[in-house]
C-alpha positions as protocol buffer text, in pm:
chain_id: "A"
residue {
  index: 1
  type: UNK
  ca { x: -406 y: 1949 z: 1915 }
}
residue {
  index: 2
  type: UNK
  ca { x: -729 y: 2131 z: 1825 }
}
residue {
  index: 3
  type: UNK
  ca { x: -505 y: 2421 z: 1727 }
}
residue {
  index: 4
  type: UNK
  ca { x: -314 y: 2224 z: 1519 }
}
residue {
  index: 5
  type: UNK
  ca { x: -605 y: 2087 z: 1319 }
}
residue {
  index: 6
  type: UNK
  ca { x: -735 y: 2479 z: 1284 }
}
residue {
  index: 7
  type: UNK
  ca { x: -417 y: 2536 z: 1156 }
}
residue {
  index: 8
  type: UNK
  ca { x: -383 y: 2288 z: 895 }
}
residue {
  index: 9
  type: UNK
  ca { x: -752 y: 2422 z: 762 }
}
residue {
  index: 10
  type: UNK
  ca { x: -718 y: 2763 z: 746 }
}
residue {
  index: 11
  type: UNK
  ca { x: -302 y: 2677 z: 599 }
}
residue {
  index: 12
  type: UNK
  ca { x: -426 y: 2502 z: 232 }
}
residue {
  index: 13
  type: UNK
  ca { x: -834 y: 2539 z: 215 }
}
residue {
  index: 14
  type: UNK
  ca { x: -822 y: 2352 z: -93 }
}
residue {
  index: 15
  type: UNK
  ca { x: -648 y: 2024 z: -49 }
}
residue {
  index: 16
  type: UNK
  ca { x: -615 y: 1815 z: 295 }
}
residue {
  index: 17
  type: UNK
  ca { x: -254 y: 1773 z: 425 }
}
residue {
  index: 18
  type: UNK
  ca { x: -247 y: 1439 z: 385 }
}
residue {
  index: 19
  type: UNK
  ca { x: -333 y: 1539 z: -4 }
}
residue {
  index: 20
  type: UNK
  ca { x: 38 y: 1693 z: -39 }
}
residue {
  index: 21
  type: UNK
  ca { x: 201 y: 1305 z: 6 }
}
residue {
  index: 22
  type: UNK
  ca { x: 332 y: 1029 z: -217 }
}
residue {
  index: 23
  type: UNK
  ca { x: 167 y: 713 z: -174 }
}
residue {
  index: 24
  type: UNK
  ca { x: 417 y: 541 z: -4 }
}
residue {
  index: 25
  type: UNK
  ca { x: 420 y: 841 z: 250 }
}
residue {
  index: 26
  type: UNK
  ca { x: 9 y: 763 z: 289 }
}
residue {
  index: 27
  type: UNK
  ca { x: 72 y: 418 z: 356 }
}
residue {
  index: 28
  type: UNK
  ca { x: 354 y: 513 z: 609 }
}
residue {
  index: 29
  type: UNK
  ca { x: 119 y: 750 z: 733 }
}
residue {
  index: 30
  type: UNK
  ca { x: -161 y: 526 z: 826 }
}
residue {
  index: 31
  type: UNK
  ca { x: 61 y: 212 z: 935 }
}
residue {
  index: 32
  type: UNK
  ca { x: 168 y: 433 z: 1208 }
}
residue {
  index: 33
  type: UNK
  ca { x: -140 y: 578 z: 1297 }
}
residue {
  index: 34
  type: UNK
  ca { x: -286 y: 227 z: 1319 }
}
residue {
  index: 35
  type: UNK
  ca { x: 22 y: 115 z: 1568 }
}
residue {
  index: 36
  type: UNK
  ca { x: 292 y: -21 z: 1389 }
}
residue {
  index: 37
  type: UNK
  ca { x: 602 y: -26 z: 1408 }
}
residue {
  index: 38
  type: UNK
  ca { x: 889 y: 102 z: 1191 }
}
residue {
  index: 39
  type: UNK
  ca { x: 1015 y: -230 z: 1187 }
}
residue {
  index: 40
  type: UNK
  ca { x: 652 y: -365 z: 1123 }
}
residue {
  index: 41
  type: UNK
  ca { x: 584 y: -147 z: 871 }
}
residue {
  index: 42
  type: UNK
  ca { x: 931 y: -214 z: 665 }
}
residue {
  index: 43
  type: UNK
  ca { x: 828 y: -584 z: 670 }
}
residue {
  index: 44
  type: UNK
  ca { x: 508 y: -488 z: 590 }
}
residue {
  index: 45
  type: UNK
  ca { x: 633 y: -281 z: 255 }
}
residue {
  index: 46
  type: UNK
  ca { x: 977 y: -481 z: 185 }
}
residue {
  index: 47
  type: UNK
  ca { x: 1155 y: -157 z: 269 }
}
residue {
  index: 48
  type: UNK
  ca { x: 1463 y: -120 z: 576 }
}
residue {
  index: 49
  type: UNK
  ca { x: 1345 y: 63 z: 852 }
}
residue {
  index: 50
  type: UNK
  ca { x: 1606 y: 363 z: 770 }
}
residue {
  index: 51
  type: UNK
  ca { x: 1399 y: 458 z: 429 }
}
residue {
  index: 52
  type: UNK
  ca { x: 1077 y: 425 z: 653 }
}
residue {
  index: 53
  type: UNK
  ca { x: 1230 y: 681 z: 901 }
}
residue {
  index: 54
  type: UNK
  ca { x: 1272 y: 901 z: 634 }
}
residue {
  index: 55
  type: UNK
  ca { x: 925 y: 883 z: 484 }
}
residue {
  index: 56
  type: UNK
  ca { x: 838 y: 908 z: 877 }
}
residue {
  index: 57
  type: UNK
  ca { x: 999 y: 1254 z: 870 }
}
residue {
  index: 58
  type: UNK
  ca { x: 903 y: 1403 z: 522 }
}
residue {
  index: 59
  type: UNK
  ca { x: 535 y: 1292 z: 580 }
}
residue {
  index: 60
  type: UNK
  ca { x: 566 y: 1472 z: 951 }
}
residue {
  index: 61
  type: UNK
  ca { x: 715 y: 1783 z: 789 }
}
residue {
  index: 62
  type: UNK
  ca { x: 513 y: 1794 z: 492 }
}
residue {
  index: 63
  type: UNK
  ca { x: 195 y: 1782 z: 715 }
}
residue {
  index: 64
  type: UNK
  ca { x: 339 y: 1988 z: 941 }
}
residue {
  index: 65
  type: UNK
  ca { x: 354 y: 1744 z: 1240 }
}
residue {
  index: 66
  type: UNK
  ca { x: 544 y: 1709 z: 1547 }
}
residue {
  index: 67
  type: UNK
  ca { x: 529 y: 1371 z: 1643 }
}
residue {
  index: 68
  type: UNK
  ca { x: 318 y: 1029 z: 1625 }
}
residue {
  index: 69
  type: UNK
  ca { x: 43 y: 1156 z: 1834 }
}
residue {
  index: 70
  type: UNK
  ca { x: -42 y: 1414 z: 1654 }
}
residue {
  index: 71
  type: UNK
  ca { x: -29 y: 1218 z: 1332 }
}
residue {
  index: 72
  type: UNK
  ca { x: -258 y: 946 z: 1523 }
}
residue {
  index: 73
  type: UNK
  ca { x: -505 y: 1199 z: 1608 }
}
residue {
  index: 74
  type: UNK
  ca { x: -502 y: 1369 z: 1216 }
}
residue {
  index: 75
  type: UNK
  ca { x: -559 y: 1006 z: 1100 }
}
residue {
  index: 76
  type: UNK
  ca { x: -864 y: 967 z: 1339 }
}
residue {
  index: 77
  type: UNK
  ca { x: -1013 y: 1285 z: 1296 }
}
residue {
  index: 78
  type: UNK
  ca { x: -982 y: 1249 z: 943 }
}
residue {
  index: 79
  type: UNK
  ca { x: -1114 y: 878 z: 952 }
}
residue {
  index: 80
  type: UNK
  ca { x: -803 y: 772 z: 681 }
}
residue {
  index: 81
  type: UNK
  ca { x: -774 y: 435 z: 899 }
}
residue {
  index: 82
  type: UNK
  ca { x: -1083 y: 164 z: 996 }
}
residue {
  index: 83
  type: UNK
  ca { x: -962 y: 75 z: 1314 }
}
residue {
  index: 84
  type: UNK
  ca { x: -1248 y: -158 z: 1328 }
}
residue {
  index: 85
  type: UNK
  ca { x: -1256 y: -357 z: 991 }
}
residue {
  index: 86
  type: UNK
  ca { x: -1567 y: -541 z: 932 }
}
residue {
  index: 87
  type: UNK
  ca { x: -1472 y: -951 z: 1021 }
}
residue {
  index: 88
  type: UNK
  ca { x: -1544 y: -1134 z: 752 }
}
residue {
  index: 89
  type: UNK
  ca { x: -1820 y: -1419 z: 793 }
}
């Protein structure tokens, strides 16, 4: 995985990876990183879970993942996602 990250520095110096995606890909992007599900995430977005799949997969290939882990551990490197939001009093 640390290869990966080295590769996605030294691929576009100028503009992160998750830069190169539409909004709706960002928000796909960190839903899964944080967990959910496709079917959560459709829910979440009022979308069906086939046109989340796909920005699944354009959001993977644009950022030149593999798989969910490896999107997990860009969004965590990158600190795109508070796992621990602040509880409000």
């Amino acid at each position: 995985m640390a290869e990966a990250l080295a590769n996605y520095v030294s691929i576009d110096t100028e503009r992160m990876p998750n830069e190169k995606l539409s909004d709706r890909e960002f928000q796909t992007l960190c839903m899964l990183a944080s967990g959910k599900r496709l079917t959560d995430i459709a829910l979440a977005l009022s979308l069906s879970v086939k046109t989340v799949s796909v920005y699944r997969a354009r959001l993977l290939d644009k950022m030149k993942l593999a798989n969910n882990a490896e999107l997990t551990f860009y969004v965590m490197s990158n600190r795109l996602v508070d796992m621990n939001p602040a509880i409000a009093g």
